[in-house]
C-alpha positions in Angstrom: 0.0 0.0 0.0 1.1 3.5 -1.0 0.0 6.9 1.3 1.9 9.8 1.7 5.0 9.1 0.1 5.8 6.0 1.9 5.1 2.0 1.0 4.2 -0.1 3.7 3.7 -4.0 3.3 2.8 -7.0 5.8 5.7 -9.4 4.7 5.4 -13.3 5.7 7.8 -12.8 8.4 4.5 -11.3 9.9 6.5 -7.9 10.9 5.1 -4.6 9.3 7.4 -3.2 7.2 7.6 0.5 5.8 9.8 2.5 2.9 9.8 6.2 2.0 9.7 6.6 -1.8 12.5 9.2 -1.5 14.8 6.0 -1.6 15.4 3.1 -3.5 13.5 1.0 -0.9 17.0 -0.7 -0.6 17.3 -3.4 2.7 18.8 -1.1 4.5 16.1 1.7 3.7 13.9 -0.3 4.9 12.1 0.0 9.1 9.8 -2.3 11.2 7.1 -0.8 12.6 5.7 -3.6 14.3 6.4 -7.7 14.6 4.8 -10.8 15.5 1.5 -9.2 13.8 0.0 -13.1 12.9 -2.5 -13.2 10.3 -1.5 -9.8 9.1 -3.8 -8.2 6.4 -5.5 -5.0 5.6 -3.0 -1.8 5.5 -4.3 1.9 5.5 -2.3 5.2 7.0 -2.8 8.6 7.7 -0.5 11.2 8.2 0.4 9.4 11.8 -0.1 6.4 12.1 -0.6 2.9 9.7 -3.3 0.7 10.6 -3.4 -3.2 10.2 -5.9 -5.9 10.8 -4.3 -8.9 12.0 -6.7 -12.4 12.3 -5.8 -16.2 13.7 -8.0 -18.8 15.6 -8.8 -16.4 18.6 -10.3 -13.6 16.9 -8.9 -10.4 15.1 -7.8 -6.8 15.9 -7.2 -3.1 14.6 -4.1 -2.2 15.4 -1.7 0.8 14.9 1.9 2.1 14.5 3.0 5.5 14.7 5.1 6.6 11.2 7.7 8.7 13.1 10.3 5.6 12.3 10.3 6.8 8.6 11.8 10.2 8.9 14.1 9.4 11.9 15.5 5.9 12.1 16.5 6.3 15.4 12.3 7.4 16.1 10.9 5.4 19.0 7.9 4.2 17.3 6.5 2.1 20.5 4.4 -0.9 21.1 1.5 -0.9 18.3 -1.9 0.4 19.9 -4.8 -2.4 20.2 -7.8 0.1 18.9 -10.5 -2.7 18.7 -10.6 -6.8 19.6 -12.8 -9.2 19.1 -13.3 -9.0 15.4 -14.5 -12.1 13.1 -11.4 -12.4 10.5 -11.1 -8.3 9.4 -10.7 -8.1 6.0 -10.4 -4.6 5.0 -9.3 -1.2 6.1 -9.8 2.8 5.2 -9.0 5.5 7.3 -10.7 9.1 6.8 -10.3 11.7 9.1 -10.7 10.4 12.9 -12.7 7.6 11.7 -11.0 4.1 10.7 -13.9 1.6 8.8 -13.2 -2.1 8.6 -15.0 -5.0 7.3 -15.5 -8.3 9.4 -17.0 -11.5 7.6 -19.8 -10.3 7.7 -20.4 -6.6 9.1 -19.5 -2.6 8.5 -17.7 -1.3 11.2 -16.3 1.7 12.2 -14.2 2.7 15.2 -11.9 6.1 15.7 -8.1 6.2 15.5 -8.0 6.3 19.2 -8.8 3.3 21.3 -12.4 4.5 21.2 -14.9 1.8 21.4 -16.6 0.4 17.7 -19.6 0.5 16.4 -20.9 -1.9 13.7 -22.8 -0.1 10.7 -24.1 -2.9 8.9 -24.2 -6.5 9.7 -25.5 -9.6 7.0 -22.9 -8.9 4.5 -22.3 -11.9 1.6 -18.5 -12.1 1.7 -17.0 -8.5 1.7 -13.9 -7.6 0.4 -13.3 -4.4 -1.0 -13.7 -1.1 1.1 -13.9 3.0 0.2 -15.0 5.7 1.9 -16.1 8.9 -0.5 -17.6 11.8 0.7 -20.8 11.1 3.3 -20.5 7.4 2.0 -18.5 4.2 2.2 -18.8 2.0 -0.6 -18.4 -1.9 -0.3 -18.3 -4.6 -2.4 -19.3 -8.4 -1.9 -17.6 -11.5 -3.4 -20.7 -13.9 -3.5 -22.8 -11.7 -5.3 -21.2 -9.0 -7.4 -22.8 -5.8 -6.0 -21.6 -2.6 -4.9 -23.2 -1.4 -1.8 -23.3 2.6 -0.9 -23.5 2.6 3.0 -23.8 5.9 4.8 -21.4 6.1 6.9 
């Protein structure tokens, strides 16, 4: 995923990895903003932070990173936040403002940046995958079915 001049990826050593696109990208260019994230999936970013949806037998979770390690490789970045827990197998993230969506199996769901508490917008989705939010609307699409649904938000 590309936002704000940086590349961040979930590789299969299940760390969080991120590259500004001022530099080759080379090894050496490259930080960790977070490890041992199992299941990892799902990237968006803001201007602060990059959020991830990680999944495994127990359940999934939103978490976060500050950026800070790109500009300063010496940055403390700290322990990735834990916004929400409890979620059935996130599949998809966007990030607008203070609001971060999601989609579970089966639901809409939307949560802050902070550690505030979610709230499910729609639930009795037929396998979501893909996820935008535009304007007073988030827009989502289901697998099983072909349609686009315009949700707002």
């Amino acid at each position: 995923m590309v936002a704000g001049g940086s590349l961040y990826w979930i590789g299969t050593d299940e760390i969080v990895h991120a590259c500004v696109l001022d530099y080759a990208c080379a090894a050496e260019d490259v930080r960790d903003l977070a490890s041992g994230q199992t299941g990892g999936r799902a990237l968006a970013a803001d201007s602060d932070n990059v959020y991830w949806a990680t999944s495994d037998l127990n359940g999934g979770e939103i978490r976060a990173a500050k950026q800070s390690a790109l500009v300063d490789a010496g940055a403390e970045t700290g322990a990735p936040m834990t916004l929400a827990t409890g979620q059935d197998g996130p599949i998809a993230l966007a990030v607008e403002g203070p609001d971060l969506y999601w989609l579970t199996k089966d639901a809409l769901v939307r949560g802050r940046t902070t550690r505030a508490s979610p709230t499910v917008l729609v639930t009795g989705l037929s396998s979501p995958k893909g996820l935008v939010v535009l304007g007073p609307s988030v827009y989502v699409t289901e697998a099983d079915n072909g349609r686009v649904l315009k949700i707002a938000k």
